[in-house]
C-alpha positions in Angstrom: 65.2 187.8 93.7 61.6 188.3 94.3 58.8 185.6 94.6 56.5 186.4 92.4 52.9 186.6 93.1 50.7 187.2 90.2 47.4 188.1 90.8 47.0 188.6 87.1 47.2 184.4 86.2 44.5 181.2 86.8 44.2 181.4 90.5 41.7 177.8 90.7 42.9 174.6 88.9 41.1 173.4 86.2 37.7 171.9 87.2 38.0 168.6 84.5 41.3 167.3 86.0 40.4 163.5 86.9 41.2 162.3 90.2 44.6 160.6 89.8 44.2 158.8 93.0 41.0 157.2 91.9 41.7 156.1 88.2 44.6 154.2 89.1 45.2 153.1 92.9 46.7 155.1 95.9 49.5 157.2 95.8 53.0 156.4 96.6 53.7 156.9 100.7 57.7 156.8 100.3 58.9 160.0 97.9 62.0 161.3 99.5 64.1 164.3 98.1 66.5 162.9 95.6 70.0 164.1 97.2 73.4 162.6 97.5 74.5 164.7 100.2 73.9 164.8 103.9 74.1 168.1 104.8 73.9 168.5 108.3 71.8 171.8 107.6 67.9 173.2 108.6 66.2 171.9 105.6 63.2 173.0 107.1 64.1 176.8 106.7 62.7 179.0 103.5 65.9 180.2 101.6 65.9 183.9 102.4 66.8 187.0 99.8 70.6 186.5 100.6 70.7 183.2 100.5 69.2 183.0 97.1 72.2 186.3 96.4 74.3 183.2 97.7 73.0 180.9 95.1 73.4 183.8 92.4 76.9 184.2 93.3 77.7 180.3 93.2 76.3 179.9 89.5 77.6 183.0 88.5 81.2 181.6 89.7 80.3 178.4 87.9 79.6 180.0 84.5 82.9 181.9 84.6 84.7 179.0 85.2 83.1 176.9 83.0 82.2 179.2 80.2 79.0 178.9 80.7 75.6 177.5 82.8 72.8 177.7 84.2 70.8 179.9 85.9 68.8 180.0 89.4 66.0 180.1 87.5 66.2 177.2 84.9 67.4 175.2 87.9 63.8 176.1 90.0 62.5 174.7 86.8 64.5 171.7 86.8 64.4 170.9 90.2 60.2 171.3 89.5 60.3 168.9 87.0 62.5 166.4 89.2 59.8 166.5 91.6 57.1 166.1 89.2 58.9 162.9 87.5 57.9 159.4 88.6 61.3 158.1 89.3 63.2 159.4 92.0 66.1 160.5 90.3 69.0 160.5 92.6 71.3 163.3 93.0 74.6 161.9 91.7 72.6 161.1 88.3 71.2 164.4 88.0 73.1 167.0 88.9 76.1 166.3 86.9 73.5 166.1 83.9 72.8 170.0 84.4 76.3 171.4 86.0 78.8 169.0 84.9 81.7 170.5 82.9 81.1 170.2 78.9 84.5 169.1 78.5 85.1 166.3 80.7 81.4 166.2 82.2 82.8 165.8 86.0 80.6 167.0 88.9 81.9 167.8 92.6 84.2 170.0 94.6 86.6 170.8 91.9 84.4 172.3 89.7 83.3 175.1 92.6 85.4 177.6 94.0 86.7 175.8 97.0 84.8 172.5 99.0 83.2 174.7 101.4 81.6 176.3 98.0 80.4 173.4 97.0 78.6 171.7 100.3 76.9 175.4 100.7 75.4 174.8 97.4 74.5 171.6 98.0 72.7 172.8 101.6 70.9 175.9 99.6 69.7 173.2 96.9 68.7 170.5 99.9 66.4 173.3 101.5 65.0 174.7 98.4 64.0 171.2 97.2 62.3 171.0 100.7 60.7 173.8 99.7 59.6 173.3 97.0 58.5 169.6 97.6 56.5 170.9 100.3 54.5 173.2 98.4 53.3 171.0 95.4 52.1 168.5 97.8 50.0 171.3 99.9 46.7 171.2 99.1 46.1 174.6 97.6 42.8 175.7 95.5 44.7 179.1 94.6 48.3 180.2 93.5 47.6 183.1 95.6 47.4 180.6 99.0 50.9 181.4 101.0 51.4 177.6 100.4 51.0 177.2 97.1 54.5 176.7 95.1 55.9 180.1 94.0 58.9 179.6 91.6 61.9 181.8 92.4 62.0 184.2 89.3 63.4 187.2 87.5 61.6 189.5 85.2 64.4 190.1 83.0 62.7 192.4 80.6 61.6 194.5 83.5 65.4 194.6 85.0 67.0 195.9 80.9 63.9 198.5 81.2 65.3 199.9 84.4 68.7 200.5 83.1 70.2 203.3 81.9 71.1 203.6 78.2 74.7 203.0 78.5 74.2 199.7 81.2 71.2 198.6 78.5 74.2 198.4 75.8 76.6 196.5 77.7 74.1 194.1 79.0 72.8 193.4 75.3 76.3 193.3 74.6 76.9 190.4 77.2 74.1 188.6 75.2 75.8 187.8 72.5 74.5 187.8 68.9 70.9 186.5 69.6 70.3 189.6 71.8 67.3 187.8 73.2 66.1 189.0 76.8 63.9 185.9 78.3 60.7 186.1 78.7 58.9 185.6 82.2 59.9 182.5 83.7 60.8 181.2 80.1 63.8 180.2 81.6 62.0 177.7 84.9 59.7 176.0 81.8 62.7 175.4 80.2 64.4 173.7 82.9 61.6 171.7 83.5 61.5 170.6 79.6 65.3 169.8 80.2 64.0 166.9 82.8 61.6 165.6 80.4 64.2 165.6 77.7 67.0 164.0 79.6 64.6 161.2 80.7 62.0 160.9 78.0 61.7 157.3 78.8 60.3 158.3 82.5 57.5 160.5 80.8 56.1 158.0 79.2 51.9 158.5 79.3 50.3 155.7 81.6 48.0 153.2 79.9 44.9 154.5 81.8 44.0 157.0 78.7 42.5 159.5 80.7 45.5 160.1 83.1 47.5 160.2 79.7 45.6 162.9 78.1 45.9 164.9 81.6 49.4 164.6 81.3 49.9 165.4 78.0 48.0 168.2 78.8 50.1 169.5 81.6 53.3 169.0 79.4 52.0 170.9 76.6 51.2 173.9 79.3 54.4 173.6 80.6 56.2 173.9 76.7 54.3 176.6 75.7 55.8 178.2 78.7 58.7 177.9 77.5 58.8 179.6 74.3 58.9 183.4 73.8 56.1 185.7 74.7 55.2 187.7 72.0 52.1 189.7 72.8 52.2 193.1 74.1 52.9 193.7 77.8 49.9 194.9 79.6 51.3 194.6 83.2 53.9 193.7 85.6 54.2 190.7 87.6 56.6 191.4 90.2 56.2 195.3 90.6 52.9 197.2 90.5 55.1 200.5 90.1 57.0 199.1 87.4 56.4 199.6 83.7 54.3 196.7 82.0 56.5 193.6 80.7 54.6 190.9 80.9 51.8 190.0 78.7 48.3 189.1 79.8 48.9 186.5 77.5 51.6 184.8 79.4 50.4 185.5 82.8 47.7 183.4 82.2 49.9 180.7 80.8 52.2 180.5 83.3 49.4 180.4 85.8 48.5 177.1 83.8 51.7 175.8 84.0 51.7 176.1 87.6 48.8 174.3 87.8 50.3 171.9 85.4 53.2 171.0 88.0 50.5 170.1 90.6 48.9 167.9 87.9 52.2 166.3 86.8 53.1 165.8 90.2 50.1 164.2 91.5 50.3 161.8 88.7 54.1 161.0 89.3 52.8 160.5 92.9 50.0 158.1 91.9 51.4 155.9 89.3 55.1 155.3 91.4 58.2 154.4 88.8 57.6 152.9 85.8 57.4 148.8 86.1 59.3 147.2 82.5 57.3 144.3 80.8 58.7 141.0 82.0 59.6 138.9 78.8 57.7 135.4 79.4 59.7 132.6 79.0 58.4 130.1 76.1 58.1 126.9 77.5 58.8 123.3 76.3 55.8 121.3 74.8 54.1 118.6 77.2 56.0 115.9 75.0 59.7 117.3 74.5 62.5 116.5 77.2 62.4 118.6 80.2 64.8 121.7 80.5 66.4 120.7 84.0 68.0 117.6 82.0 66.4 115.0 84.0 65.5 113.4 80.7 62.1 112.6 81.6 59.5 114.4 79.5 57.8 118.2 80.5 54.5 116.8 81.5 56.3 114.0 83.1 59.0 116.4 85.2 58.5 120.1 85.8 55.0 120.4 83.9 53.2 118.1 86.1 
């Protein structure tokens, strides 16, 4: 798989975004990657072309066995919008949400190919989320910066135009009766979304309306994303010698969804988990009998 690049979408972040930091407090020091596994593995290393291959080959053994799942590239979107969230959502809560099986909803070893199939996925997804972590905390002022977070994607519309005839059949074939290629990284803004729907009560807007509307804001880029891209391709994102897929359209809003993560994740990072109302407690009047049973009245006893 190819990193894409696009020098086509928003390079600069959008100049009214309100400083998180300063509406609502410092951000969170402690926001450490949400794994259950100790991997004993360089987490510090960029997953290479093979080992995303690697990763291919893992989900692709996962779907056959499991009729079905996801993608690489929905999970990059997922594993974006875990990072973006402002709960640390631990490993063994979300990763049986997205690769458990239907049927009996377990996660672990058995559903891989063998153990050792199933600790290398978890090292890939441990260095990746490094990655990734790493690069939406940089502090980039273009998407065109070497730091700046670069999902790992697929132009799939690109790939079917590259195929002959006969391997264009069978692959729309394999699609089943929808017959709907996705559209640039539709599928990494729909992984994202899944996060949001799974946890809808961790999305919640702040009080602080202005950080609300931001967010709102960068959701809303983020769904559109997500949903098909209609317009007629003008370009190619990951292939200048390629024929045009990709709308200028949607390069420009997945540029803003980009920019969106940053936004989302700056605010997750600022506002910390969400803290539940505490109920308080009605108390007795001054004159009735005091609740530890003494028998003397409140006023007299634990209201004094």
């Amino acid at each position: 798989m190819n990193t894409p690049r696009p020098t086509e979408a928003p390079l600069a972040p959008a100049a009214n975004a309100p400083d998180a930091a300063a509406a609502d407090g410092q951000p969170a020091t402690d926001w450490a990657p949400a794994h259950a596994s100790d991997t004993n593995s360089d987490t510090k290393t960029d997953l290479s072309p093979q080992d995303l291959d690697e990763l291919d080959d893992i989900l692709a053994h996962l779907s056959q066995r499991n009729d079905g799942g996801p993608s690489w590239e929905f999970l990059e979107g997922y594993m974006a919008g875990l990072l973006c969230c402002r709960r640390r959502i631990e490993a063994d809560e979300y990763l049986p949400a997205v690769l458990a099986d239907p049927d009996s909803g377990y996660f672990g070893p058995k559903l891989f190919q063998s153990p050792a199939q199933h600790q290398r996925f978890l090292q890939l997804w441990q260095r990746r989320w490094e990655q990734v972590q790493a690069a939406l905390d940089a502090p980039v002022d273009a998407l065109d910066d070497p730091l700046a977070y670069a999902p790992e994607l697929i132009d799939l519309r690109a790939v079917v135009q590259s195929l002959s005839p006969e391997e264009r059949a069978e692959f729309c074939a394999d699609l089943g009766e929808e017959q709907h290629i996705p559209a640039f990284a539709q599928l990494w803004a729909m992984g994202f979304m899944a996060v949001v729907q799974t946890w809808p009560e961790e999305w919640q807007p702040p009080r602080d309306r202005e950080l609300a509307e931001w967010m709102e804001e960068a959701l809303d880029c983020i769904e559109a994303l997500s949903g098909d891209d209609l317009d007629p391709p003008t370009l190619s994102p990951l292939d200048d010698n390629a024929p045009p897929s990709v709308s200028q359209q949607r390069m420009n809003a997945y540029g803003a969804a980009l920019w969106a993560a940053y936004d989302l994740r700056e605010i997750a990072l600022t506002l910390g988990p969400r803290v539940s109302p505490q109920r308080k407690t009605e108390q007795p009047g001054r004159n009735d009998p005091c609740h530890c049973g003494s028998g003397k009245k409140f006023k007299k006893c634990h209201g004094a």
